[in-house]
C-alpha positions as CSV (number, residue, x, y, z in Angstrom):
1,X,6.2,13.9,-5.8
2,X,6.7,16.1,-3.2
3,X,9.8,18.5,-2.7
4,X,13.1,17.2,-2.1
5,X,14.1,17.8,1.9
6,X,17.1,19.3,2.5
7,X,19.3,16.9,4.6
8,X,19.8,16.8,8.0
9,X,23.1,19.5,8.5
10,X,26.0,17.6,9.9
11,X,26.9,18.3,13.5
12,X,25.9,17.2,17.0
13,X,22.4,16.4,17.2
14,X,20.6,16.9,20.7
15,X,21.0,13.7,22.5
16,X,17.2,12.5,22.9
17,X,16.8,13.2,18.8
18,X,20.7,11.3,18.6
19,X,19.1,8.2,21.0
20,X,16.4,7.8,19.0
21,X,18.0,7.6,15.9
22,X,20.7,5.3,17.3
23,X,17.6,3.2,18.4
24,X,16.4,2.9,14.7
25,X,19.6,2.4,12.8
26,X,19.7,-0.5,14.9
27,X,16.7,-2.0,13.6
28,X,17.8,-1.1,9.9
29,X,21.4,-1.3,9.4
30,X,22.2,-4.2,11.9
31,X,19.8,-6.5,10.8
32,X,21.8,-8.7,8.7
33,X,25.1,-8.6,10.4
34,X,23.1,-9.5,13.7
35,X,21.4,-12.3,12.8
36,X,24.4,-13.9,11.5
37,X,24.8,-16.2,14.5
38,X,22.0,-17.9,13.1
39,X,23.8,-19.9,10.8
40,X,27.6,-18.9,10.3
41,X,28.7,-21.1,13.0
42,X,26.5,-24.0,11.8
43,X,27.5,-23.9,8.4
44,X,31.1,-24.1,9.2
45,X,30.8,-27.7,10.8
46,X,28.0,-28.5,8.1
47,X,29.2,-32.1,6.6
48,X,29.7,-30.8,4.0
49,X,32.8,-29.4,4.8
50,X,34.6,-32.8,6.3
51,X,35.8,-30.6,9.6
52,X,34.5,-32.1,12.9
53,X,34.1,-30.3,15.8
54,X,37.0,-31.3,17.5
55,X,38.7,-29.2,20.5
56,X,41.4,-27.7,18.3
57,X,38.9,-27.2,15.2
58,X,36.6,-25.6,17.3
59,X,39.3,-22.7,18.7
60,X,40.2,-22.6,15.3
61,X,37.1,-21.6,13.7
62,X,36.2,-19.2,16.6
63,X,39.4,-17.2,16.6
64,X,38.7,-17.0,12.7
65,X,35.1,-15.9,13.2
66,X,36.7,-13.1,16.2
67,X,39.4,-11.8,13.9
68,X,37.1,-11.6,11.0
69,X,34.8,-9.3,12.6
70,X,37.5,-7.7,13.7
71,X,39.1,-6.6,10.6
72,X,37.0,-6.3,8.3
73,X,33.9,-4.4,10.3
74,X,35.8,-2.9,12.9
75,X,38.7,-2.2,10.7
76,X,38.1,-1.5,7.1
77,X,34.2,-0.5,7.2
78,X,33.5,1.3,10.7
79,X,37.0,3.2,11.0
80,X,38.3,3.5,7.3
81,X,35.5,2.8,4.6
82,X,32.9,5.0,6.3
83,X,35.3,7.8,6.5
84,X,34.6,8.4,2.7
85,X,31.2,9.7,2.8
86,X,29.9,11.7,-0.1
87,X,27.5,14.7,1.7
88,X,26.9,12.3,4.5
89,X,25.8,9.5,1.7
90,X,27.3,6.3,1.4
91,X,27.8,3.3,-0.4
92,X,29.4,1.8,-3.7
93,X,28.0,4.3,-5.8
94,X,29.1,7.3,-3.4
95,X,32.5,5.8,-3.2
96,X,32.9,5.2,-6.6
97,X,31.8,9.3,-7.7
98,X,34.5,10.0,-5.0
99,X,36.9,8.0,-6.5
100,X,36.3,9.0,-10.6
101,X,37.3,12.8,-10.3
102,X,40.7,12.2,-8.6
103,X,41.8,9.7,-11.6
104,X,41.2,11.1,-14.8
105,X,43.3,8.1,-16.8
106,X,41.0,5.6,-15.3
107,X,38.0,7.7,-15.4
108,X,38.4,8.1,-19.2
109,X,39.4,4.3,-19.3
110,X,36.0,3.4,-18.0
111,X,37.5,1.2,-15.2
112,X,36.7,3.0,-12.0
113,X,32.9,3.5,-13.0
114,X,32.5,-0.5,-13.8
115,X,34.4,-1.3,-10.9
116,X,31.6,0.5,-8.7
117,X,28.6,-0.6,-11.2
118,X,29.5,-4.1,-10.5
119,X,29.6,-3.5,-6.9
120,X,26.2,-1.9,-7.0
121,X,25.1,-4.8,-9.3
122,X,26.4,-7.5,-7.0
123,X,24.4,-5.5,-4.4
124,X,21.1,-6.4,-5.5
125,X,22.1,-10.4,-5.5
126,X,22.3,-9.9,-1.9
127,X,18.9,-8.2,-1.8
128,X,17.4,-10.8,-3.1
129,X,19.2,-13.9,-0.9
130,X,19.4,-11.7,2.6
131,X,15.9,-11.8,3.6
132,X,15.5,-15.7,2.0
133,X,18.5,-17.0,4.2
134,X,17.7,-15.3,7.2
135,X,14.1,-15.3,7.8
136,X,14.1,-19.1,6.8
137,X,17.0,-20.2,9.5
138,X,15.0,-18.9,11.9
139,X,11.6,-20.1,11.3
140,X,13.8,-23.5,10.8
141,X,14.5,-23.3,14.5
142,X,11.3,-24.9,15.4
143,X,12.6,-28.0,13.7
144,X,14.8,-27.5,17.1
145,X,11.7,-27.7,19.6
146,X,9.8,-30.6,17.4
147,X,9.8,-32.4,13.8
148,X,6.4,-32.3,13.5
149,X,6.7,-28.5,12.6
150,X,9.2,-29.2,9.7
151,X,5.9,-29.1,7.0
152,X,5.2,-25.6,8.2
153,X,8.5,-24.1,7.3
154,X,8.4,-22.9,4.2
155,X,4.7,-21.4,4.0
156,X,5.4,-19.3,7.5
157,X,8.9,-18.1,5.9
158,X,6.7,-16.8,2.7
159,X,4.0,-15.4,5.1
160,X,6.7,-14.2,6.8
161,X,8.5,-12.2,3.9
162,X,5.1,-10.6,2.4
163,X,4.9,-8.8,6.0
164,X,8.7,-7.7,5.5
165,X,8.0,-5.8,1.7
166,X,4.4,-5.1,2.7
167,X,5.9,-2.8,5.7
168,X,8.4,-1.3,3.4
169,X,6.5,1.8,2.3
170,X,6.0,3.2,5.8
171,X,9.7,4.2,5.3
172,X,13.0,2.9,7.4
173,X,12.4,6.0,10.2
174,X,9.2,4.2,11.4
175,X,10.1,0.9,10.7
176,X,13.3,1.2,12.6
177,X,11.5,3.0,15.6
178,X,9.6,0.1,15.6
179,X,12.3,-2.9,15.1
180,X,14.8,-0.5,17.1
181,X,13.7,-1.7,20.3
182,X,13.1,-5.1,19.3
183,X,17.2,-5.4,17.7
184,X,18.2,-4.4,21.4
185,X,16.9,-6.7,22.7
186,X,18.2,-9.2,20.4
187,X,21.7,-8.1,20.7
188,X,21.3,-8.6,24.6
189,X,20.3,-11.7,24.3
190,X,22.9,-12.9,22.0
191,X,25.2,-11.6,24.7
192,X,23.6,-12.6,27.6
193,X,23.3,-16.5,26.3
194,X,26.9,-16.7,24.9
195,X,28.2,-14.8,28.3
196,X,26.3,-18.0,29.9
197,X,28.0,-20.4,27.9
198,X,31.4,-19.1,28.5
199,X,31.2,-19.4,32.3
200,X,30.3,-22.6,32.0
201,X,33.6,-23.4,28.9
202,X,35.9,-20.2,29.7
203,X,38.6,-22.1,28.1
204,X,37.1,-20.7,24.5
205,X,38.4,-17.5,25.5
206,X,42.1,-18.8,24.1
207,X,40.3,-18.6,20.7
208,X,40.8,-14.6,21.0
209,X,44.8,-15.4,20.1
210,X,45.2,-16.0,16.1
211,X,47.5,-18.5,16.6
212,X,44.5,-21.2,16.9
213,X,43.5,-20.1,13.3
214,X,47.2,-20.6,11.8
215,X,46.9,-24.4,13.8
216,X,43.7,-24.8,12.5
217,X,44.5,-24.0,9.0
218,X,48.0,-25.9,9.4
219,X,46.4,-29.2,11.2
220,X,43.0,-28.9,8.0
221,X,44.8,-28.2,5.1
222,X,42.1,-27.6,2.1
223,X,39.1,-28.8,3.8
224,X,40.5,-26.1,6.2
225,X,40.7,-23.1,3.4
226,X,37.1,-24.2,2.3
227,X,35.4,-23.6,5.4
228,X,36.3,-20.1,5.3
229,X,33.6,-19.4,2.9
230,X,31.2,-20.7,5.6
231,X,33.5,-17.9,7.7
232,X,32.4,-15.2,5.6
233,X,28.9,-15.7,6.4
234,X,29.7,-13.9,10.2
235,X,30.6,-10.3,8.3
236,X,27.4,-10.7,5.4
237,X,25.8,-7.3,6.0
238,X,28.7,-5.3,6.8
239,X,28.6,-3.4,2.9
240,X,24.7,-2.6,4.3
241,X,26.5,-0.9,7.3
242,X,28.0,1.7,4.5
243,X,24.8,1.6,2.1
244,X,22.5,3.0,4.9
245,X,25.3,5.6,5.9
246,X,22.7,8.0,4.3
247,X,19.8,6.8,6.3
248,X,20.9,7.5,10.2
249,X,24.6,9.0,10.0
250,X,27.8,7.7,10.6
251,X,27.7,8.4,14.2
252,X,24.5,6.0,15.2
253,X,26.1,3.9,12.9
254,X,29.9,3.0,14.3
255,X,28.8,4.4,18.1
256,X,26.3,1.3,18.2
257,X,28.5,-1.1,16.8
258,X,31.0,-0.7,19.2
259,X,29.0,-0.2,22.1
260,X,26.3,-2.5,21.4
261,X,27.0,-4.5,18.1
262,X,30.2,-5.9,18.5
263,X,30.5,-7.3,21.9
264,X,26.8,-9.1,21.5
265,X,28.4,-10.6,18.7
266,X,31.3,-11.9,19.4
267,X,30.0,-13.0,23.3
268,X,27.5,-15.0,20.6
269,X,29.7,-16.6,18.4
270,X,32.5,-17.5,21.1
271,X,29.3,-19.2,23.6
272,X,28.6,-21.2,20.6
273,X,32.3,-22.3,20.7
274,X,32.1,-23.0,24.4
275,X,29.1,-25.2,23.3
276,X,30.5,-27.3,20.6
277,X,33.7,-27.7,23.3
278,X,30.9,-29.4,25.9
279,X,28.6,-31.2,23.3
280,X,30.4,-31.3,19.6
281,X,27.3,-33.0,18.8
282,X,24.9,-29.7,19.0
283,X,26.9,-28.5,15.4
284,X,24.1,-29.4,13.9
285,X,22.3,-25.7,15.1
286,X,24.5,-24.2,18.0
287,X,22.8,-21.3,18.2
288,X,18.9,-22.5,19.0
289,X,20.7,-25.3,21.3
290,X,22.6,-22.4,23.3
291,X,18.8,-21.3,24.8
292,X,17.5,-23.4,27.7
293,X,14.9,-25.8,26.2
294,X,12.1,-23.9,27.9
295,X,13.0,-20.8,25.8
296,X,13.3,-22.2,22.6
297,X,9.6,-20.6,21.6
298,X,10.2,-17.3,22.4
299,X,13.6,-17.4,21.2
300,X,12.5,-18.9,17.6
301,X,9.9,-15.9,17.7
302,X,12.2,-13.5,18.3
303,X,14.6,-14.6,16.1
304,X,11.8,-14.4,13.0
305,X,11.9,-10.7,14.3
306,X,15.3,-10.3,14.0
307,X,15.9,-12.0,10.9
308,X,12.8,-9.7,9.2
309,X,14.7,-6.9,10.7
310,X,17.7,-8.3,8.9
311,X,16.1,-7.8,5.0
312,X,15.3,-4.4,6.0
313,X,19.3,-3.6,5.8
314,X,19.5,-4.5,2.6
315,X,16.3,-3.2,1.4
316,X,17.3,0.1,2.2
317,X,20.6,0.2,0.7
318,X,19.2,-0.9,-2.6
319,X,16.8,1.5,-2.7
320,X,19.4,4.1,-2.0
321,X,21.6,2.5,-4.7
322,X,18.6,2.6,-7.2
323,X,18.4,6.0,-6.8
324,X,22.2,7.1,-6.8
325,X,22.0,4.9,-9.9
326,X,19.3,6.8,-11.4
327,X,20.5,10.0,-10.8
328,X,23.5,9.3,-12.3
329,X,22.7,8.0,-15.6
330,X,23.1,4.4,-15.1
331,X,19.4,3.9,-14.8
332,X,16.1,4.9,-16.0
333,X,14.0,7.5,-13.7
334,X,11.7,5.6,-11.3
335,X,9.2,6.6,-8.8
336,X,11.0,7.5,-5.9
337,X,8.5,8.0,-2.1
338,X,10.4,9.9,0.2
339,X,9.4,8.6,3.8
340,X,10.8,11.4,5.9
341,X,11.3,14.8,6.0
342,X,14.8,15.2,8.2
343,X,16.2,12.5,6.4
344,X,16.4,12.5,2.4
345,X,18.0,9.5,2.2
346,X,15.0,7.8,3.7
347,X,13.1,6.7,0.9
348,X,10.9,3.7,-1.1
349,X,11.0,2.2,-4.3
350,X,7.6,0.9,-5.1
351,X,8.1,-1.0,-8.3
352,X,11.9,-2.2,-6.6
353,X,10.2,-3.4,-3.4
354,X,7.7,-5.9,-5.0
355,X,9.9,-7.5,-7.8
356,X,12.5,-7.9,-4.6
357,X,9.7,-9.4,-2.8
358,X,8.9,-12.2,-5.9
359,X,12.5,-12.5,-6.3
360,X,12.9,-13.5,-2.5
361,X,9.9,-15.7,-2.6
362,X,11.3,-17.6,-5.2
363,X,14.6,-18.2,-3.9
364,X,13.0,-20.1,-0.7
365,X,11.0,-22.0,-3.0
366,X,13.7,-23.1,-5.3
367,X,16.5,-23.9,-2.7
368,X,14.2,-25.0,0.3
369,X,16.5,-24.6,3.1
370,X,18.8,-22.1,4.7
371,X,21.8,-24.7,4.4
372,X,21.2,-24.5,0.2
373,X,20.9,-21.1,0.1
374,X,23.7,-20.4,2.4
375,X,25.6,-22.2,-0.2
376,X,24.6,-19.0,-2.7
377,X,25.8,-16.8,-0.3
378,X,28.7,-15.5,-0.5
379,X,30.2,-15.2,-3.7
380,X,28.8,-11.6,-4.0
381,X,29.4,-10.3,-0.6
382,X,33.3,-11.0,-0.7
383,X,33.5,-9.4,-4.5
384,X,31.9,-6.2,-3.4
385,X,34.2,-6.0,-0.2
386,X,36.9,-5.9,-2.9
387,X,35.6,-3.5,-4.9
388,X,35.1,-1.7,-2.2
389,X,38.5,-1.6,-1.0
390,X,40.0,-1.0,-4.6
391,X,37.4,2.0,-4.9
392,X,38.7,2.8,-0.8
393,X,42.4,2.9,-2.2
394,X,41.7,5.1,-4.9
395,X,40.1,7.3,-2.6
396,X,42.7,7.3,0.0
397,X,45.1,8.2,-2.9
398,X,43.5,11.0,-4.3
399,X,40.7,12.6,-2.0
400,X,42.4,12.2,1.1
401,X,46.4,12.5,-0.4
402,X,47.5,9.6,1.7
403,X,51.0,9.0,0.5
404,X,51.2,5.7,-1.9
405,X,53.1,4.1,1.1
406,X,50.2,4.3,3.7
407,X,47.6,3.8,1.4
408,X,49.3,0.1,0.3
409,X,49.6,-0.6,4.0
410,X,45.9,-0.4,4.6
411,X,44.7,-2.0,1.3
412,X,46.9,-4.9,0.4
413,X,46.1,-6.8,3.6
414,X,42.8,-6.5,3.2
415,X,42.9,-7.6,-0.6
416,X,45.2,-10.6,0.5
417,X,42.2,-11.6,3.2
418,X,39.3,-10.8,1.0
419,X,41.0,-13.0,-1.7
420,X,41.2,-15.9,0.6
421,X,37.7,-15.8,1.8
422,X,36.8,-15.6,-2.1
423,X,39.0,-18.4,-3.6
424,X,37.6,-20.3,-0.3
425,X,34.2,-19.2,-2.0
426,X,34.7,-20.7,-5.8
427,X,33.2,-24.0,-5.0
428,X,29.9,-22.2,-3.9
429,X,29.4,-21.4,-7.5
430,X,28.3,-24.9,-8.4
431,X,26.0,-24.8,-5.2
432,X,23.9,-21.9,-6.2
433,X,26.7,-19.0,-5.8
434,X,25.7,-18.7,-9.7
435,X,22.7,-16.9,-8.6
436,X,23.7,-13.7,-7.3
437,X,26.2,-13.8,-10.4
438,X,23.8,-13.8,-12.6
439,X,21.8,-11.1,-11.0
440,X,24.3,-8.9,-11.0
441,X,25.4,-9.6,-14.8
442,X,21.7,-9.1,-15.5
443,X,21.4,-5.5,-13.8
444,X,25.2,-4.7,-15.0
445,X,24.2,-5.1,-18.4
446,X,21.2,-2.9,-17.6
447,X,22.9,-0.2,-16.4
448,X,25.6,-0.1,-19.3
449,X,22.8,-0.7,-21.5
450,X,21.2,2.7,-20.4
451,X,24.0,4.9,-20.2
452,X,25.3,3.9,-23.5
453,X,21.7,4.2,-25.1
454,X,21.0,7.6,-23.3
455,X,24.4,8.6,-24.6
456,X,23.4,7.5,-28.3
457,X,20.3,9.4,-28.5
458,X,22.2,12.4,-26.8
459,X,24.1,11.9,-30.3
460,X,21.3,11.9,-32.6
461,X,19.7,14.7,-30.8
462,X,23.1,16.8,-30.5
463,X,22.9,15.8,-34.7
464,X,20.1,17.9,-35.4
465,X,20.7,20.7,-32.9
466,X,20.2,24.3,-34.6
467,X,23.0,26.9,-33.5
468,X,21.4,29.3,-31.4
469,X,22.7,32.2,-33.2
470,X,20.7,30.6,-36.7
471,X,17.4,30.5,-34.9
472,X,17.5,34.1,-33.8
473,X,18.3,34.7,-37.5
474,X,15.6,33.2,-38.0
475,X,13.3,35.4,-36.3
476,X,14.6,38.3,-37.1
477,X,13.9,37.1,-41.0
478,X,10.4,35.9,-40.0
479,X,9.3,37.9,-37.1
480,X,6.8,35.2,-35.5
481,X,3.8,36.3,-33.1
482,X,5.6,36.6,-29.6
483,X,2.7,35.4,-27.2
484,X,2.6,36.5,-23.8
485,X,3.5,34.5,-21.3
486,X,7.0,32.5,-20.1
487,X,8.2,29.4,-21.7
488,X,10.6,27.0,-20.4
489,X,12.1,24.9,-22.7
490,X,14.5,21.3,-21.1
491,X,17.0,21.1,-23.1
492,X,20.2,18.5,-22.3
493,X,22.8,20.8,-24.5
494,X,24.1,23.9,-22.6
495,X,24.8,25.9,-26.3
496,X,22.2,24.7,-28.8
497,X,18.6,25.8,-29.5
498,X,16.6,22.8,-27.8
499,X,14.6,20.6,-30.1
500,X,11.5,21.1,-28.5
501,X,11.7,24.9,-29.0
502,X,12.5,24.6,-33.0
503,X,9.6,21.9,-33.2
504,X,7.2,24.0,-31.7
505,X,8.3,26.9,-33.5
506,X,7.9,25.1,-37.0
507,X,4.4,23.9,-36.5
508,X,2.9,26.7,-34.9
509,X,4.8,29.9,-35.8
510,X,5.2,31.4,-32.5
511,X,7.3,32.2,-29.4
512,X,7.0,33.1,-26.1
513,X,7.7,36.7,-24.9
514,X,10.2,35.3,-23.1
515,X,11.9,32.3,-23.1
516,X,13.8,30.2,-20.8
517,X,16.1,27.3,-22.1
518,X,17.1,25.1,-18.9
519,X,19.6,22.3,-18.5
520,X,19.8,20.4,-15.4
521,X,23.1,18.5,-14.7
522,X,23.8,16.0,-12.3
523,X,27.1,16.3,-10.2
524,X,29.4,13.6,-9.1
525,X,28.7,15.4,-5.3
526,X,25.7,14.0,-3.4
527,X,24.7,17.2,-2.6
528,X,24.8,20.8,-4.5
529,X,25.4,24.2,-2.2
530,X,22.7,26.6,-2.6
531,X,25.1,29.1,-4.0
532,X,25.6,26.8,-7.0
533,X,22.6,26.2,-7.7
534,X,21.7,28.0,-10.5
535,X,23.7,30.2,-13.0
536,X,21.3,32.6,-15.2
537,X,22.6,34.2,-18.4
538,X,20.4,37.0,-19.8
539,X,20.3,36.0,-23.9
540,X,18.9,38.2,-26.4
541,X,15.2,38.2,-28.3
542,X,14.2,37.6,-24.7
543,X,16.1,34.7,-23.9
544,X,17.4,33.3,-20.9
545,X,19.9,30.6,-20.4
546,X,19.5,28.8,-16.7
547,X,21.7,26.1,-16.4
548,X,20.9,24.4,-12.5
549,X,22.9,21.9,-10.9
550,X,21.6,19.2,-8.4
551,X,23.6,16.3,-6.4
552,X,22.8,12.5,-7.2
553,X,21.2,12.2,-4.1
554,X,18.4,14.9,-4.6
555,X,15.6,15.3,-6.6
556,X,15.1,18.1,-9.0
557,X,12.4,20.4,-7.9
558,X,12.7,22.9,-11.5
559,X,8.9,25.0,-10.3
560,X,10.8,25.3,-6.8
561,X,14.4,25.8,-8.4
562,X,12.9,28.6,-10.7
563,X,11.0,30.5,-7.9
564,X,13.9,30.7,-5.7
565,X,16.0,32.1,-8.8
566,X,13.7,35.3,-9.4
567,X,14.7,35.9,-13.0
568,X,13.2,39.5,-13.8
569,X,10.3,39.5,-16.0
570,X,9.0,36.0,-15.2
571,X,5.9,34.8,-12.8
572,X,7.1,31.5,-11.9
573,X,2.9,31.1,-11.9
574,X,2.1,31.6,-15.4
575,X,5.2,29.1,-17.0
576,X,4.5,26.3,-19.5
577,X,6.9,23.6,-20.1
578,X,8.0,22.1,-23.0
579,X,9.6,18.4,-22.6
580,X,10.6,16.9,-25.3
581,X,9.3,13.1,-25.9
582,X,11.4,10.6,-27.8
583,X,9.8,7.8,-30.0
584,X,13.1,5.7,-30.0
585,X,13.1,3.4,-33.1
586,X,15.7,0.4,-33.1
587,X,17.4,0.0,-36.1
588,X,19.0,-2.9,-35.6
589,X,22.4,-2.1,-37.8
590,X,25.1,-1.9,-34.9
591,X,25.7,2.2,-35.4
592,X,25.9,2.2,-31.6
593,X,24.2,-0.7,-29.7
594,X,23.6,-4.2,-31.3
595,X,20.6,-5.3,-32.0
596,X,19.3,-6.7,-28.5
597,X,20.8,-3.8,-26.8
598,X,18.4,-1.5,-28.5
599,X,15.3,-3.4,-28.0
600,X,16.5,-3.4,-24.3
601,X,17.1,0.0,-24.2
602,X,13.6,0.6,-25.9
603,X,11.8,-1.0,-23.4
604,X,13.3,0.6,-21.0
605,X,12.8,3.7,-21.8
606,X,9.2,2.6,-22.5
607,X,9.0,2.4,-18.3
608,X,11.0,4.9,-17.3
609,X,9.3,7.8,-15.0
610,X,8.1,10.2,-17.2
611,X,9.6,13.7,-17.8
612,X,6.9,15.7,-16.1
613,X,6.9,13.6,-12.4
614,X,10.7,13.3,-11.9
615,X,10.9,17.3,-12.4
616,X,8.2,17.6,-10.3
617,X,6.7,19.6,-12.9
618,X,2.8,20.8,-12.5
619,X,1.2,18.5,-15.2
620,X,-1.4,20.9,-16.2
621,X,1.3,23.4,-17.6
622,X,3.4,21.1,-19.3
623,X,3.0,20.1,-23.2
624,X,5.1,17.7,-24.7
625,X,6.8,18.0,-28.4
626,X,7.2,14.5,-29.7
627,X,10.2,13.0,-32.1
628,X,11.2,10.0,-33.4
629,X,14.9,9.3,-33.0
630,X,16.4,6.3,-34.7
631,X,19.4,4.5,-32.7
């Protein structure tokens, strides 16, 4: 693996190097958002649903798609979420280690952490269902131009999606310079082909006041609350918006939303209303019938690009969160490709990306349509976006010392509308909204599973930990052959003498001339100043104590971190590590975990990146002391 890139320093970038980027966040971040049009509209007037596409319905479902967009992208993500970046990173996982240190009494409590896990967890639900529900209602578009294409559906979406993962490892800087292009022009057209529709119906322009959604929701009644779940399906994509803050930078990120994003959007979803106003009988897929019959190839092509580019926003933000994850202790260490080197947050998740892929693949088999697996979305976007504005309150409280007052202003209409749009989302559960669920139980478990297991073993180990001060006794009784040379023992414990060092001591009666016991911590900050580093304490018998500190969104580089630190006496050349290897042993009496907790934790373990490649460590220097711990 090589060496962790610094990130890109905040600041004005020039403008050719700030267009380009623009260019590609488009054709990461705004995938899944954009392609929205696709479906959200349709869904809402699905059968389903018993709301026809009257005059008033219509207005009605429009202004609540327009206000939507408008307050909870516009609103909470571009101008208040995304303020709460952590070094430039965001997402759940940065918002929740923003959150924690700020609120000690629900740190300790556990509740601010689970709140974020579950976010995170929920996160990968939508992984999986993004690219199946998007890529699929657009190849489903030539059903549009003829029947006879409706066999071919579901083998071209699958071709399609192997292309999507199979691109993945080329990073999200190329792929984006590559979809960039192609999202603008899909954002023009959206705009262009809704600005047509409303010159031809400019009375949909009335849908801009609220006061056709209150009718609508007055003149409905439930049927009318239930088709806000179908609502919801406009704003899927908008948690990917913060996710992939890391990637590109806040500033490509809200400037081409509002300049770009936005008004494509909502020219889209208000033609579509102008549409159903003329022919209330083209609910069945407003969007393909908006293009002029002669366009419908090109614009069924195009949209199979767009909707591709749509799984790449979520793709990237759960490799991002996979990595946050890891480096926090929720999950094991995996094999993590950096794809750029200005940008550390680009990066790809081999293992992730394929098991994603199968995942996706499955889910088109299994539901068949987009209209089924719309019916799974859902559920999982509207409980992160309230996680995500309990973790925003928190942070608004105690990062940014709003005053209780403003910070309840901002939060509880958000909560009151993101509660709506989920009760308006229970009866998806039945319809496949159990899916993501159960994802996200699955991968919560697995995180919880790990961090308590990694904290268990940290027990046992901490258990048989020799004082320092009783090992140099210990030499000084026995004076062992010192051998020349520099040994770096990785130990977890700041005080202790490391296991690894009092193994290899016992079996083969010697010690380094000098001897470096180093801990490496990971901080709740995505990033770690130079200055803090590293801390050296000069130890006696030749000991030295580094204790080195990295962020959660880099990778520890110790061969790198230890050359940069000069400690006297030590060639950073002629070092051999000592990692210590646990034989974990499940013993299946409830002393920490129960019983299938342990053999899950085992396993994992079992697959977790070794010691020597997530260090970065040069293999042929290392030698590993092994143990067996029982949990």
């Amino acid at each position: 693996m090589a060496s962790s890139p610094r990130p890109t320093p905040p600041g004005p970038r020039p403008l050719p190097r700030s267009l380009a980027l623009s260019v590609a966040a488009l054709g990461v971040v705004y995938g899944d958002i954009g392609t929205s049009p696709l479906y959200s509209i349709k869904e809402c007037f699905a059968p389903g649903h018993g709301v026809a596409a009257t005059h008033a319905n219509v207005l009605g479902v429009v202004s609540l798609v327009f206000w939507t967009l408008t307050l909870i992208v516009s609103l909470k993500y571009v101008t208040y979420v995304m303020r709460a970046d952590n070094h430039g990173e965001g997402g759940i996982l940065a918002l929740m280690a923003l959150a924690i240190p700020g609120s000690s009494s629900l740190s300790r409590r556990g509740l601010l952490p689970l709140l974020g896990l579950t976010g995170c967890a929920l996160l990968y639900g939508d992984g999986m269902i993004t690219p199946a529900v998007s890529v699929l209602s657009a190849v489903e578009g030539l059903s549009v131009v003829s029947p006879r294409f409706e066999p071919l559906i579901i083998p071209l979406t699958v071709g399609v999606l192997v292309a999507v993962f199979s691109v993945q490892r080329f990073g999200s800087a190329r792929v984006g310079s590559v979809f960039g292009p192609i999202m603008v022009l899909w954002f023009v057209v959206l705009g262009v082909l809704g600005l047509l529709s409303i010159v031809q119906s400019p009375e949909v322009l009335a849908a801009v006041n609220p006061l056709y959604a209150v009718r609508y929701f007055l003149h409905n009644g439930l049927p009318g609350v239930v088709v806000l779940g179908a609502v919801l399906l406009c704003v899927t994509g908008a948690e990917a918006l913060y996710a992939d803050m890391g990637h590109f930078g806040l500033g490509p990120i809200r400037g081409n939303w509002f300049a770009l994003v936005m008004p494509a959007l909502l020219l889209n979803y208000l033609g579509q209303g102008a549409l159903l106003l003329r022919e209330p009988s083209a609910a069945s897929n407003p969007f393909f019938r908006l293009a002029p019959s002669g366009l419908l190839y090109p614009m069924v092509a195009l949209a199979t690009l767009a909707t591709v580019i749509a799984s790449q926003a979520l793709i990237s933000g759960v490799f991002s969160l996979t990595r946050q994850a890891a480096m926090l202790g929720y999950w094991p260490r995996t094999r993590i490709e950096h794809t750029s080197a200005d940008q550390i947050g680009q990066i790809y998740i081999p293992l992730l990306n394929w098991a994603l892929m199968c995942c996706t693949i499955g889910l088109v088999l299994g539901f068949g349509n987009s209209s089924n697996l719309a019916a799974a979305y859902g559920v999982a976007v509207i409980l992160t976006m309230l996680l995500t504005t309990l973790l925003a309150y928190q942070v608004a409280r105690h990062r940014w010392r709003w005053r209780r007052s403003l910070a309840l202003l901002v939060t509880l209409p958000l909560l009151a509308l993101e509660l709506s749009f989920l009760g308006a989302s229970v009866p998806k559960f039945i319809h496949g909204g159990w899916f993501p669920l159960l994802v996200a139980a699955v991968i919560l478990v697995m995180m919880l599973t790990w961090k308590d297991g990694r904290a268990l073993v940290g027990q046992r180990i901490q258990a048989s930990i020799v004082p320092l001060a009783d090992f140099y006794e210990v030499l000084r009784v026995e004076r062992p052959l010192r051998v020349p040379g520099t040994a770096v023992f990785m130990c977890s414990n700041a005080a202790g003498t490391p296991p690894s060092l009092m193994h290899n001591f016992l079996h083969n009666r010697v010690v380094h001339a000098r001897v470096v016991l180093l801990t490496v911590k990971t901080e709740e900050d995505a990033y770690v100043a130079e200055a803090e580093r590293v801390t050296v304490e000069e130890l006696e018998q030749g000991f030295v104590r580094v204790v080195a500190r990295f962020g959660y969104m880099e990778n520890p580089d110790v061969p790198g971190l230890l050359k940069r630190a000069a400690i006297p006496g030590i060639d950073p050349e002629e070092i051999t590590y000592f990692l210590g290897r646990e034989t974990l042993l499940p013993h299946g009496k409830q002393h920490g975990l129960s019983a299938w907790r342990e053999r899950l934790f085992v396993v994992m373990s079992r697959n977790a990146e070794n010691a020597t490649t997530f260090f970065q460590l040069p293999p042929h220097r290392v030698l590993e002391v092994g143990a067996q711990i029982e949990l």
